[in-house]
MARDREN-416304 format. One record per residue (C-alpha): z, y, x; residue in one letter. Coordinates in steps of 0.02 Angstrom, whole numbers, plus 50000, padded with zeros to 5 digits. Layout:
N
R      w      v      u  r
R      Z      Y      X  a
...
***
This chain:
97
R      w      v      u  r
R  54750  57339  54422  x
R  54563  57417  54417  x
R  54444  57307  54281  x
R  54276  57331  54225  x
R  54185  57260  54081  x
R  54301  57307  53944  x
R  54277  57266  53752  x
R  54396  57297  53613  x
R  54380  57120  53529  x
R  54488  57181  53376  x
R  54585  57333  53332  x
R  54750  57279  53235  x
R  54860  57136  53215  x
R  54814  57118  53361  x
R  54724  57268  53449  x
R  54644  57145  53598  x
R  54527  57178  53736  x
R  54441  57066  53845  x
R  54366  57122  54011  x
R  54362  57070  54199  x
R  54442  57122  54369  x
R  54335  57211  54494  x
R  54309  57022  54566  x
R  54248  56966  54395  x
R  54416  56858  54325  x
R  54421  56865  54175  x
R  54553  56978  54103  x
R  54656  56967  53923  x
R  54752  57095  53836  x
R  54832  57068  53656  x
R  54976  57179  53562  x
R  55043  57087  53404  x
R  55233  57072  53353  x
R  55263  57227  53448  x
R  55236  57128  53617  x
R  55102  57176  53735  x
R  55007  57033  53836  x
R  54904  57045  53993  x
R  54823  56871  54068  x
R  54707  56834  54199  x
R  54600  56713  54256  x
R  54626  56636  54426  x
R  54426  56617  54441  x
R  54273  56715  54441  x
R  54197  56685  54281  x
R  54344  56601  54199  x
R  54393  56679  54011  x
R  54569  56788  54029  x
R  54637  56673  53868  x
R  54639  56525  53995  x
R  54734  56617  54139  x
R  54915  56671  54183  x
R  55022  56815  54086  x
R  55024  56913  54233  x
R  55131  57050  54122  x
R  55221  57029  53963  x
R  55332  57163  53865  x
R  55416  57188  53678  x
R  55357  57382  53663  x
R  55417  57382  53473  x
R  55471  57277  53328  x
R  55398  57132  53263  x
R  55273  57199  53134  x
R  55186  57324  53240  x
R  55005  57253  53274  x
R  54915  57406  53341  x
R  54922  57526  53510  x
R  54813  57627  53565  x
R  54702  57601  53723  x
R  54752  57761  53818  x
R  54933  57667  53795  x
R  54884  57519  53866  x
R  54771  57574  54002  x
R  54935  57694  54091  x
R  55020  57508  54072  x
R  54868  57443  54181  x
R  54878  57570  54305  x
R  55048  57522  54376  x
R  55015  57346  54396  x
R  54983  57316  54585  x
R  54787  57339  54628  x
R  54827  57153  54742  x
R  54721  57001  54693  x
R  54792  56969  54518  x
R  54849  56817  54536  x
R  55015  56736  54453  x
R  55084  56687  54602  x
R  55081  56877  54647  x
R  55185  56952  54502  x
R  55366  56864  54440  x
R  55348  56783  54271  x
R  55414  56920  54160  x
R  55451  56929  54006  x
R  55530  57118  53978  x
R  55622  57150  53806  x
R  55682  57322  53761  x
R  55836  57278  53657  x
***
């Protein structure tokens, strides 16, 4: 997934961004409890909050709050460069037990 536009919207507890796809959906990515969230819009112009959890994963326990970008971004970089759309990727939910 390539996005553009990025903006750290808050750094712990949760460490979010907000940014866009190369289409301009709106894209959503929040860490707290140790569980990493990435949503997207279906629409151009549409706010990433509103869209689909395209990927979801419990990276650590439940008081972590903070990861770093660089983290994040190599997380990004495997998900399929397709139109990011829900329909595209299974509704997971990974937990590392």
């Amino acid at each position: 997934m390539k996005i553009k536009n990025l903006v750290q919207t808050c750094e712990a507890c949760p460490s979010q961004w907000e940014a866009e796809t190369l289409d301009g959906r709106g894209v959503y990515i929040r860490f707290r409890w140790g569980f990493l969230s990435i949503s997207v819009s279906d629409n151009p112009g549409e706010h990433g909050l509103d869209g689909k959890e395209i990927y979801g994963e419990q990276l650590s326990d439940n008081l972590d709050g903070v990861i770093s970008w660089s983290k994040v971004s190599r997380i990004i970089e495997k998900l399929p460069n397709k139109r990011m759309q829900a329909d595209n990727y299974p509704s997971t939910r990974l937990v590392n037990r």
